[in-house]
PAPANU-168626 format. One line per 5 residues: their letters; for each residue x, y, z of N, C-alpha, C. Coordinates in pm, whole numbers. Layout:
% PAPANU-168626
A	X Y Z X Y Z X Y Z  ... .
//
This chain:
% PAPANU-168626
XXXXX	-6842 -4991 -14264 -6758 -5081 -14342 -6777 -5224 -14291  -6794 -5294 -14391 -6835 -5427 -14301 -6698 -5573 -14318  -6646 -5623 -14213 -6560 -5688 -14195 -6569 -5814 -14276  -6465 -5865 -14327 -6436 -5998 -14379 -6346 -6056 -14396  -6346 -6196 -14408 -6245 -6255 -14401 -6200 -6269 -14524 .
XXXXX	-6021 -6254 -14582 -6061 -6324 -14737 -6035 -6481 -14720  -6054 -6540 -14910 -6066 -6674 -14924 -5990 -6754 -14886  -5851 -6704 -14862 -5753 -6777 -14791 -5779 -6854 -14668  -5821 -6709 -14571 -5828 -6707 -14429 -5961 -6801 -14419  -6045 -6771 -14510 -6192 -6846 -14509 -6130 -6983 -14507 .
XXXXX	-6103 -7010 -14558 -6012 -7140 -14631 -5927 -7235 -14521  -5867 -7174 -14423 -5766 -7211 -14345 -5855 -7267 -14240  -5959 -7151 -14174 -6047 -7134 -14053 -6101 -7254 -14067  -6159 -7299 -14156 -6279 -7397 -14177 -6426 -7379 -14061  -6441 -7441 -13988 -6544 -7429 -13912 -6487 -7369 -13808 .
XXXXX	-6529 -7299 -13728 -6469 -7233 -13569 -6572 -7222 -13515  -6520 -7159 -13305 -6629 -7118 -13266 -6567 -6972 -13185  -6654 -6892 -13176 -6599 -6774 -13146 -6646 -6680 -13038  -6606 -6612 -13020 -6677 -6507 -12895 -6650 -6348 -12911  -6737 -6312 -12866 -6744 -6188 -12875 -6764 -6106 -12740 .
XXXXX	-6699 -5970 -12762 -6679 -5906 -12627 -6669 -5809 -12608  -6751 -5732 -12505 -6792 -5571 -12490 -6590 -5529 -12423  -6564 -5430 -12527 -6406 -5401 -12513 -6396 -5342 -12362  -6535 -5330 -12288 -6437 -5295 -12133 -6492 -5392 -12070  -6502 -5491 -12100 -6484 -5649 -12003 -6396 -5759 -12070 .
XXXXX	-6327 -5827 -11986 -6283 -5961 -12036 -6303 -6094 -12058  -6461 -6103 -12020 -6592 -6198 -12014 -6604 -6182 -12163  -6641 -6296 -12280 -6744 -6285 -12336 -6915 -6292 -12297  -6941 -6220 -12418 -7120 -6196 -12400 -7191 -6244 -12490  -7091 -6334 -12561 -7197 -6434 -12696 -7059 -6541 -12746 .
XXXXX	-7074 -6698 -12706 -6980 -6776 -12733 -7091 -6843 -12873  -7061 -6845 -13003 -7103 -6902 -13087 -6999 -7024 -13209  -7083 -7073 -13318 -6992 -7161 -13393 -7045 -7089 -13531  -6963 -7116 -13614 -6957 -7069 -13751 -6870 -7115 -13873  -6880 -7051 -13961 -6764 -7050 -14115 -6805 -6924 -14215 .
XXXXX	-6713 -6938 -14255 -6706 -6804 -14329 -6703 -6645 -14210  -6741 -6549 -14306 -6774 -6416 -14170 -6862 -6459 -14074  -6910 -6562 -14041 -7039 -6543 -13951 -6944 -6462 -13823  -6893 -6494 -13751 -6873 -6395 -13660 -6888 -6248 -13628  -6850 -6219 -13801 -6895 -6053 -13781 -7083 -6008 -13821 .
XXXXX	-7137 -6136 -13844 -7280 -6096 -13904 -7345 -6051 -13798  -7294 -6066 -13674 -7398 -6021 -13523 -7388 -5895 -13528  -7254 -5777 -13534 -7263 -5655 -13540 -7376 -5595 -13662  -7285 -5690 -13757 -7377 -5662 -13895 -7574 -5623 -13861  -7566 -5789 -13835 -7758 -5744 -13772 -7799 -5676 -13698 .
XXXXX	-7710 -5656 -13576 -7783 -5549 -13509 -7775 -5412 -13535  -7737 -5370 -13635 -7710 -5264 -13719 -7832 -5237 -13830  -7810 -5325 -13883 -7914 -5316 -13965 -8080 -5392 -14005  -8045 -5492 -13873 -8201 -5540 -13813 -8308 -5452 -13712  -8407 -5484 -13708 -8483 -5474 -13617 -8500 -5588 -13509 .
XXXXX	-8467 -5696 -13531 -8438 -5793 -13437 -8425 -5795 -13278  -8507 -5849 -13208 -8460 -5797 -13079 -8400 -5933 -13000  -8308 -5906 -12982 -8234 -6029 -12867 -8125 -5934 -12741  -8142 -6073 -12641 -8015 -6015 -12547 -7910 -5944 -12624  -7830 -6041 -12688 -7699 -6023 -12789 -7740 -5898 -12882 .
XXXXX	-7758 -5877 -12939 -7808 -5768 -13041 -7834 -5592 -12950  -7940 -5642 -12823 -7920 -5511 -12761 -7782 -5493 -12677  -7691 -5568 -12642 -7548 -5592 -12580 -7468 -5495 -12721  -7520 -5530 -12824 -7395 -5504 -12934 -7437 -5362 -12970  -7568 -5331 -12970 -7598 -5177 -12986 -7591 -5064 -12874 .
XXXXX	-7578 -5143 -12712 -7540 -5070 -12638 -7399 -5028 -12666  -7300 -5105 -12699 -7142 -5084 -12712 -7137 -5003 -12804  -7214 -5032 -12964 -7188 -4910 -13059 -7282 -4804 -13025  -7346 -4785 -12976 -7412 -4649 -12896 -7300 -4560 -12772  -7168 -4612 -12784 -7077 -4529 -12673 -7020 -4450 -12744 .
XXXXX	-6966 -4316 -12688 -6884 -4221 -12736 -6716 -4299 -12786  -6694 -4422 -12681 -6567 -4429 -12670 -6576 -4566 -12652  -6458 -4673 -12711 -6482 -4807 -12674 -6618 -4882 -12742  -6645 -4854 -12853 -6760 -4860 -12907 -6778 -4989 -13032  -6619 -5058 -13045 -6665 -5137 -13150 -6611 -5268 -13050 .
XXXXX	-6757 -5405 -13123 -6749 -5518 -13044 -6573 -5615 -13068  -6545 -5654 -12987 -6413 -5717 -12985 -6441 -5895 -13037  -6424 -5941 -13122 -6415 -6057 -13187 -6308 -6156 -13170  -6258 -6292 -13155 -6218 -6373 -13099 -6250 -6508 -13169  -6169 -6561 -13273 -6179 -6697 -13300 -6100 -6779 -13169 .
XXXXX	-6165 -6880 -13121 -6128 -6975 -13026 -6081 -7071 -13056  -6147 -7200 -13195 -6066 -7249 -13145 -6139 -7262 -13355  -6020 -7345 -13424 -6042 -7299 -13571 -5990 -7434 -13649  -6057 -7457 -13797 -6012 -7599 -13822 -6086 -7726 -13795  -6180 -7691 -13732 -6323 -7814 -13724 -6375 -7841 -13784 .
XXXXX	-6424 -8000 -13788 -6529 -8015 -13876 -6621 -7984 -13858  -6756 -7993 -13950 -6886 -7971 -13902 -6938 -8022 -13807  -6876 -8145 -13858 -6902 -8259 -13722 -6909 -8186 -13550  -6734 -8158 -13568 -6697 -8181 -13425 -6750 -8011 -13361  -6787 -7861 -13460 -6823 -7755 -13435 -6964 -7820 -13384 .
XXXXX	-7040 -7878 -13457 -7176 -7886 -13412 -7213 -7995 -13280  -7134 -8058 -13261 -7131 -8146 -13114 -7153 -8072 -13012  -7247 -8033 -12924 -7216 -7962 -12787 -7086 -7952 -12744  -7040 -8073 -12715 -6904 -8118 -12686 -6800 -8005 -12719  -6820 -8042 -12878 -6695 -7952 -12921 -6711 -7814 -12907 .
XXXXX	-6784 -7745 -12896 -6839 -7593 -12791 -6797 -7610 -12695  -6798 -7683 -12635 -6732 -7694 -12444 -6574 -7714 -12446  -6582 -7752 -12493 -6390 -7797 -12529 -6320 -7670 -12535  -6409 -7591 -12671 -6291 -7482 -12743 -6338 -7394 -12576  -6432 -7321 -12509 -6450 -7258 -12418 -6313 -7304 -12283 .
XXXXX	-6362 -7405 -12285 -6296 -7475 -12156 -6142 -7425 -12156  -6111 -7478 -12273 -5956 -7449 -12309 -5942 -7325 -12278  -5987 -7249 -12339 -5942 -7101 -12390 -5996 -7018 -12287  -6098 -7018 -12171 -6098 -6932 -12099 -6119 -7014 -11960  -6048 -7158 -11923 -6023 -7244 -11848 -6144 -7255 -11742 .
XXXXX	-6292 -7241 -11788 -6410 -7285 -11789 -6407 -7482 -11729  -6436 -7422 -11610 -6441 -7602 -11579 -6318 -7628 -11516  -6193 -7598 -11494 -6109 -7660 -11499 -6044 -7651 -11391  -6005 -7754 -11334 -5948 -7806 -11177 -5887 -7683 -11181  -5851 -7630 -10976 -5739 -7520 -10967 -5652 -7645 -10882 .
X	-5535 -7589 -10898 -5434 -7636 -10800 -5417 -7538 -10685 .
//
């Protein structure tokens, strides 16, 4: 069954960047940017590609488990422009924030 967002949610999200994550770690294993489903098109391809990448064999090892087998998805940070999704910058920002990447300890 393949995941989607509807037009609403499409609608709201605008540009994001997202991560994805093998369900028995709390690390992501692929921080990317997108609109629309792109987030779910990575399971999608490695499903039904031949494609070979890090990411792709990460996502077919997880659906190759008996148990714990579907990839865990994660909008970070949502509402960007193209602009500010496609800036390096704005990739470092939504990370930084959200899994406090970079960031002074007290």
């Amino acid at each position: 069954m393949k995941n989607s967002f509807d037009e609403k949610t499409i609608h709201k999200l605008k540009a994001y960047v997202y991560a994805l994550f093998d369900p028995l770690d709390d690390r992501p294993f692929y921080i990317g940017k997108g609109r629309g489903d792109r987030v779910f098109q990575h399971v999608e391809g490695a499903i039904l590609e031949d494609k070979e990448s890090d990411k792709y064999e990460k996502i077919r090892d997880i659906r190759a488990r008996a148990e714990n087998n579907r990839v865990r998805h994660s909008i970070i940070r949502h509402g960007m422009s193209d602009e500010r999704v496609e800036h390096p910058k704005g990739v470092r920002t939504a990370c930084a924030t959200s899994y406090h990447i970079g960031a002074k300890r007290r």
